[in-house]
C-alpha positions in Angstrom: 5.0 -11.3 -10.5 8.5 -10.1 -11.9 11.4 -8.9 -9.2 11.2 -5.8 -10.4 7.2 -5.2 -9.8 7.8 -7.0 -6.4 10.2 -4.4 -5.9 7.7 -1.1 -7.0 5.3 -2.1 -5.0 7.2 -2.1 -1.8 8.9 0.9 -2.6 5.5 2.6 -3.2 4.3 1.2 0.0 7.2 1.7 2.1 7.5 5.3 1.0 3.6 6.6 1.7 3.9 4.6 5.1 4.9 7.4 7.3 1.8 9.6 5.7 -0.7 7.0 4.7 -2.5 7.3 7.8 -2.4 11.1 7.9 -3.4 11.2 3.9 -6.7 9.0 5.0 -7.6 10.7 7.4 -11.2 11.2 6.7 -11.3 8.4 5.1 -14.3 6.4 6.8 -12.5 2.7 7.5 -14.9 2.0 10.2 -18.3 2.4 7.9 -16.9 0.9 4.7 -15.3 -2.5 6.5 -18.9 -2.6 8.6 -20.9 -2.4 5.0 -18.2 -4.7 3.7 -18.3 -6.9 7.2 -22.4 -7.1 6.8 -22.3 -8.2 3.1 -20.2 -11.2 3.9 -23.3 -12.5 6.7 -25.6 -12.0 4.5 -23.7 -15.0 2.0 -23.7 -16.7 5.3 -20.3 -16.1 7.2 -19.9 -17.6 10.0 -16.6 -17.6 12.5 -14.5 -15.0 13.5 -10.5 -15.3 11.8 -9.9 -13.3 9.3 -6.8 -12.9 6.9 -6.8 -9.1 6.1 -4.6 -9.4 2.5 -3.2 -6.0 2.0 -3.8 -4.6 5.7 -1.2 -2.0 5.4 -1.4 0.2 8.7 -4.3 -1.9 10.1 -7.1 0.6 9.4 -9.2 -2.3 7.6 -8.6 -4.8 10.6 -8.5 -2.9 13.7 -12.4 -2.6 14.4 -13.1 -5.9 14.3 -10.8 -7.0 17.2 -12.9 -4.5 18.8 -15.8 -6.9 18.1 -13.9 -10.0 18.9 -12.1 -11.4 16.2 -9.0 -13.1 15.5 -6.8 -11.4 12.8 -4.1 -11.9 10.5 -2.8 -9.5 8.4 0.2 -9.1 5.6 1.5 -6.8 3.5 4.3 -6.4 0.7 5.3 -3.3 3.0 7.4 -3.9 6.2 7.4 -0.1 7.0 3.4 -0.5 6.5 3.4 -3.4 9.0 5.9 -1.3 11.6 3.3 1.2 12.3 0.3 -1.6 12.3 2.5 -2.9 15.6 2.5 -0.3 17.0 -1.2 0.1 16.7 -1.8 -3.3 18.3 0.5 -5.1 19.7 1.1 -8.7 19.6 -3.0 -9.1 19.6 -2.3 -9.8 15.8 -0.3 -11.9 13.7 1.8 -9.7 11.1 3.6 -11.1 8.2 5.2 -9.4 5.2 3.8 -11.6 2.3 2.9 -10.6 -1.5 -0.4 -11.1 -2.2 0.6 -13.1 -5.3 2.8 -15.3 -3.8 0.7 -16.1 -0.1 2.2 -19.2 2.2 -0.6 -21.0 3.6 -0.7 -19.1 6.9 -3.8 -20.8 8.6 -7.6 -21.5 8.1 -9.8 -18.4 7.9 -13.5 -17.9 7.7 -12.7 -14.6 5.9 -10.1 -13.4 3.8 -10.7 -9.8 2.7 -8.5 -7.4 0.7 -9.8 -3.9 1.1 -9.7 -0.4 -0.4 -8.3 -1.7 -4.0 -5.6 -3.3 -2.9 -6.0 -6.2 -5.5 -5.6 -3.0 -8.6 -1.7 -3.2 -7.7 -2.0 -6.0 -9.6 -0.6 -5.7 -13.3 -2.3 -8.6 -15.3 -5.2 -11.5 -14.9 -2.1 -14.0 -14.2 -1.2 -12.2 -11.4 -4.8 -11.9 -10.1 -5.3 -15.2 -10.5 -2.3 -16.2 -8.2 -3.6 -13.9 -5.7 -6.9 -15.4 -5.4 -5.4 -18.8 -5.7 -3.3 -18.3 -2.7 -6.5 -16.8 -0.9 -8.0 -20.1 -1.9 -5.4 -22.2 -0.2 -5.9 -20.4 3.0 -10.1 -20.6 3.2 -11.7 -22.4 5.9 -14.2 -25.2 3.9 -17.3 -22.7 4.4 -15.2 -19.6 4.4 -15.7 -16.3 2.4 -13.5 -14.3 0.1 -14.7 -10.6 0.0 -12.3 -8.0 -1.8 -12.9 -4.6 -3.7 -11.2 -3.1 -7.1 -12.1 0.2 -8.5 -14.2 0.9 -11.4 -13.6 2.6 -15.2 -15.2 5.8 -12.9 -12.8 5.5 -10.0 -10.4 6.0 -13.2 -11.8 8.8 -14.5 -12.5 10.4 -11.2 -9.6 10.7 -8.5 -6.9 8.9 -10.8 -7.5 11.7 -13.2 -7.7 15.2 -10.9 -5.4 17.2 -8.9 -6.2 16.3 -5.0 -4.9 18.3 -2.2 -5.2 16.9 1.5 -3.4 19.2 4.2 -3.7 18.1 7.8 -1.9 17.7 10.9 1.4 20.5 9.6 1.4 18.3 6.5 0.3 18.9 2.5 0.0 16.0 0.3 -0.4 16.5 -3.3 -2.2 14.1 -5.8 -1.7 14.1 -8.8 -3.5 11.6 -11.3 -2.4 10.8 -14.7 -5.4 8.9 -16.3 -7.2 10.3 -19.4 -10.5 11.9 -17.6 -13.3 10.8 -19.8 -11.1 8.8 -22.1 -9.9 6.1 -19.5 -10.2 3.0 -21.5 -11.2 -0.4 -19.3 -7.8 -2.9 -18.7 -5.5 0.3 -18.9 -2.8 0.4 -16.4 -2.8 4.1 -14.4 -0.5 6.2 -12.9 -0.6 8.7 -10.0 2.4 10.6 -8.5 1.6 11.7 -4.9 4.4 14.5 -3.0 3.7 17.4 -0.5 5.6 18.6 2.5 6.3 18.1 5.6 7.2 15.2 8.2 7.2 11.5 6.7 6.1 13.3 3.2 8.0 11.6 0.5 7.6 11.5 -2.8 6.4 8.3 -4.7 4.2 7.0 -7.7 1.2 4.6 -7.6 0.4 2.3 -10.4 -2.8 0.2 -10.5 -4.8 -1.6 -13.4 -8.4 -1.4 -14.1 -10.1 -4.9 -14.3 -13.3 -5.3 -16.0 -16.0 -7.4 -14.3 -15.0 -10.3 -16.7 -11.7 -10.3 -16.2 -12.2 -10.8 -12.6 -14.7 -13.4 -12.8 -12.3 -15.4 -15.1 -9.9 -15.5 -12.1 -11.8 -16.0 -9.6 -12.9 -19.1 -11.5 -9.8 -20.0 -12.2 -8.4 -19.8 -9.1 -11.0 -22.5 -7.7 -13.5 -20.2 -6.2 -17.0 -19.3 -7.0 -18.2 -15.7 -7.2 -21.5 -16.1 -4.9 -22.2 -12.0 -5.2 -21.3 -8.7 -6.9 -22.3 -5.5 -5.5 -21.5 -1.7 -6.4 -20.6 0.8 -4.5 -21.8 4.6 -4.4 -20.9 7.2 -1.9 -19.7 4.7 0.8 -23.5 2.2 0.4 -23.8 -1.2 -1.4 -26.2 -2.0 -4.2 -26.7 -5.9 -6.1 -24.7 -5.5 -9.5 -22.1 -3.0 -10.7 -22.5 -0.6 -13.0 -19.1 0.8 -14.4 -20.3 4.0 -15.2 -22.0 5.3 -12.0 -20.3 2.9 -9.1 -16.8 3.9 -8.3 -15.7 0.6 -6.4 -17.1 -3.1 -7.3 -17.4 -5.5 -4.1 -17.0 -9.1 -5.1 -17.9 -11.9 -2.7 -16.3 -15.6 -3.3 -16.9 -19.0 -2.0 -15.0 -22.2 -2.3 
């Protein structure tokens, strides 16, 4: 990864910190990490620590200490990680880390990188690295479970006008993709403003990776992809199809 993506990426994070929470708001964490939770027993997890890559303000981690587990989470974003403290406490370990460049920061029995955190990413080197560095951190049975959009995803919300008012503030997304013309591998923009407290203006970049792409990687990295699985309105189905799933859910093993 070059300085100067290091740099965008924490800038972009940094910035939608004080509204990220307030933009997701109906966002359903809870039902998508249990789908994504329940996918990784059925390719036969087993233990409780889990290294949350990309855990932002600790929506993707936070119901599973409800259920017991011990969790690590890092982000490129320290102003991400500020408000994730103050969620929890000192009941999880927080370190700013970029996902292409992880330090070995223990043994986990599941490393998961949730809600297309992985499409920050701007090239198969730098996915590789990522899921390398996942790799060096897996317990010898462990699971790697993550999720990147699809060509729809693309041609859906990275290519409309979405509004989201709530709590005396108005955010304002705007995608730039090509609708219908999104071609697979492109690199999108989005530019997201609005008013009101902790609104600030920013841009998000991601790239589209085909299936390929990401199975290359994975590979690469010295993991085996065990499962694929589509998703569809917030349920799982076995295979991905790029044309009806907006999110793919890939499942790795050592």
């Amino acid at each position: 990864m070059t300085a100067s993506n290091q740099a965008e990426a924490q800038r972009t994070y940094d910035a939608f910190a004080a509204g990220y929470d307030v933009f997701n708001h109906r966002y359903m964490y809870e039902r998508w990490t249990g789908r994504l939770l329940a996918k990784a027993e059925e390719n036969g997890l087993s233990g409780k620590r889990l290294l949350d890559v990309g855990c932002g303000t600790g929506l993707s981690f936070i119901a599973l200490l409800e259920q017991g587990w011990e969790v690590t989470g890092c982000d490129i974003s320290p102003a991400m990680l500020e408000l994730a403290r103050e969620k929890v406490g000192e009941d999880v370990r927080l370190v700013v880390a970029d996902m292409r460049e992880l330090p070995v920061l223990g043994e986990f029995d599941l490393i998961w990188s949730v809600d297309d955190a992985v499409n920050y990413l701007m090239s198969g080197a730098e996915l590789e690295a990522a899921f390398s560095g996942m790799r060096r951190n897996l317990a010898p049975d462990g699971i790697v479970l993550f999720d990147v959009n699809t060509i729809t995803g693309y041609r859906g919300f990275w290519s409309s006008e979405v509004v989201v008012e709530h709590d005396g503030r108005r955010f304002v997304w705007r995608g730039k993709g090509a609708g219908e013309d999104a071609v697979p591998g492109s690199i999108f923009e989005s530019h997201l403003g609005g008013e009101g407290e902790g609104v600030e203006a920013h841009v998000h970049r991601q790239r589209h990776f085909p299936e390929a792409e990401v199975l290359a990687a994975i590979e690469a990295a010295g993991l085996r992809c065990v499962e694929v699985a589509g998703e569809l309105e917030g349920e799982l189905s076995t295979g991905v199809d790029e044309d009806l799933n907006t999110k793919a859910v890939y499942v790795c093993k050592a």
